[in-house]
C-alpha positions as a printed NumPy array, in Angstrom:
array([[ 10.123,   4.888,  -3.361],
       [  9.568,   7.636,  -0.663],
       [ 11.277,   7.565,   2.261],
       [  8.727,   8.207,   5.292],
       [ 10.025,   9.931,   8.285],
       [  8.566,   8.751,  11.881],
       [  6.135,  11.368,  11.792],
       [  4.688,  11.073,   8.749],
       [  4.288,   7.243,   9.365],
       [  2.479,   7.88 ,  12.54 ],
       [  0.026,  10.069,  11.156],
       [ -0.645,   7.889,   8.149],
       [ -1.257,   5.058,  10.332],
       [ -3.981,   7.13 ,  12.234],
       [ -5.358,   7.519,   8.717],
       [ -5.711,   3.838,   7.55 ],
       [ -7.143,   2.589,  10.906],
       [-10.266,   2.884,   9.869],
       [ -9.825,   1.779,   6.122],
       [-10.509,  -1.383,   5.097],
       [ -7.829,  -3.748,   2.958],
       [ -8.395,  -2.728,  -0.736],
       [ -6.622,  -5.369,  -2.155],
       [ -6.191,  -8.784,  -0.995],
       [ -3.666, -11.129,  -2.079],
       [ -4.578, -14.792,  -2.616],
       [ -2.492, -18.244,  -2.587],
       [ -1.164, -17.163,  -6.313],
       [  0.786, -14.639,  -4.68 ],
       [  2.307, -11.118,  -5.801],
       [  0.697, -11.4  ,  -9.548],
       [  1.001,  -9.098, -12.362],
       [ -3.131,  -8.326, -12.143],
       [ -2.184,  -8.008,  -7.999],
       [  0.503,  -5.239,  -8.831],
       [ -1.889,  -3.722, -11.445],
       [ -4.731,  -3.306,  -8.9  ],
       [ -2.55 ,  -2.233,  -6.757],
       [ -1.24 ,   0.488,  -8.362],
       [ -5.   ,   1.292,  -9.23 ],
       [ -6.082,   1.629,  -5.937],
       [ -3.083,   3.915,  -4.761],
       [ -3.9  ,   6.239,  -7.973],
       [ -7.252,   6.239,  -6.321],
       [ -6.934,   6.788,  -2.733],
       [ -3.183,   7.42 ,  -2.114],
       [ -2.894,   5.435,   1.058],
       [ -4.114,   1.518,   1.058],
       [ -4.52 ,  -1.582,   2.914],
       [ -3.374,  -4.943,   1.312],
       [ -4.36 ,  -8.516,   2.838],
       [ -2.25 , -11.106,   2.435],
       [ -2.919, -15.047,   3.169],
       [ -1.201, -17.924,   3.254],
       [  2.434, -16.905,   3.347],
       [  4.783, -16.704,   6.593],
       [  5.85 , -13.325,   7.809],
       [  9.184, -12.94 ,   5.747],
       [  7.428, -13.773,   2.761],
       [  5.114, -11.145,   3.956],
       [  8.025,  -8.531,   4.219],
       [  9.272,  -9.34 ,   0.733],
       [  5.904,  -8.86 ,  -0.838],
       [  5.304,  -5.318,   0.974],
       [  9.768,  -4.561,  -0.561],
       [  8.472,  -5.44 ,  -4.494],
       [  4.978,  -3.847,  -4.093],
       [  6.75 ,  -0.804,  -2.89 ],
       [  9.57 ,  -1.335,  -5.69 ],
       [  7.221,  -2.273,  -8.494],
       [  5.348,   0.79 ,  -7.62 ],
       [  7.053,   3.547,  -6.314],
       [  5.019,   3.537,  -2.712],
       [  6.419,   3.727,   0.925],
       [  5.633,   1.144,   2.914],
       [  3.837,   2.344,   6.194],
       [  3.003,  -0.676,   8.316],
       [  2.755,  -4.094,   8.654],
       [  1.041,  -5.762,  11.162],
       [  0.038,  -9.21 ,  10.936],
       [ -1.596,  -9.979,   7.658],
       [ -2.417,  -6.147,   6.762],
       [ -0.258,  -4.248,   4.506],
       [ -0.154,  -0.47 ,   4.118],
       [  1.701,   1.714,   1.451],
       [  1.02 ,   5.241,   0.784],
       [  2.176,   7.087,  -2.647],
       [  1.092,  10.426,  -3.013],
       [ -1.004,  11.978,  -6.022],
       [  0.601,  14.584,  -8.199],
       [ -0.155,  18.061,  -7.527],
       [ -2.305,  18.157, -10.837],
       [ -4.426,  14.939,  -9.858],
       [ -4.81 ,  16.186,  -6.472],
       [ -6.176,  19.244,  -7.515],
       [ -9.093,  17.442, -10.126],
       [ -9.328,  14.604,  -7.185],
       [-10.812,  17.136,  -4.881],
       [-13.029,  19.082,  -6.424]])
């Protein structure tokens, strides 16, 4: 897991504002097909929003720490019920991504 400086946060939170959660976590909680899609999206997109229901915010925080753990992402925010982690692409996906 990356650590994100201030900066970079800031910028990737202007990114997500207008993306829309991705993933959204149920009453079953933090899942093995949750991580899985998880770690789907982020090959995807790099940057993702994650809804969570029905859990308190500490629970909250501890989901965001194992995503992150279980996948190798930053965390970037969390407001309310709205997770975002980034993990960038390799420089070889990045390059196929684009074009």
């Amino acid at each position: 897991m990356k650590d994100l400086t201030s900066a970079e946060r800031r910028a990737l939170r202007a990114r997500a504002h207008c993306l829309d959660p991705v993933v959204i976590i149920g009453n079953s909680g933090l899942t093995p097909g949750v991580i899985a899609e998880v770690e789907r999206s982020l090959k995807a997109h790099e940057l993702i929003k994650i809804r969570v229901g029905g859990m308190e915010h500490a629970e909250r925080e501890s989901v965001i720490e194992a995503i992150c753990g279980q996948t190798g992402a930053a965390p970037v925010q969390h407001i309310g019920k709205v997770l975002m982690v980034y993990r960038e692409l390799p420089k070889e996906e990045t390059a196929t991504v684009k074009r």
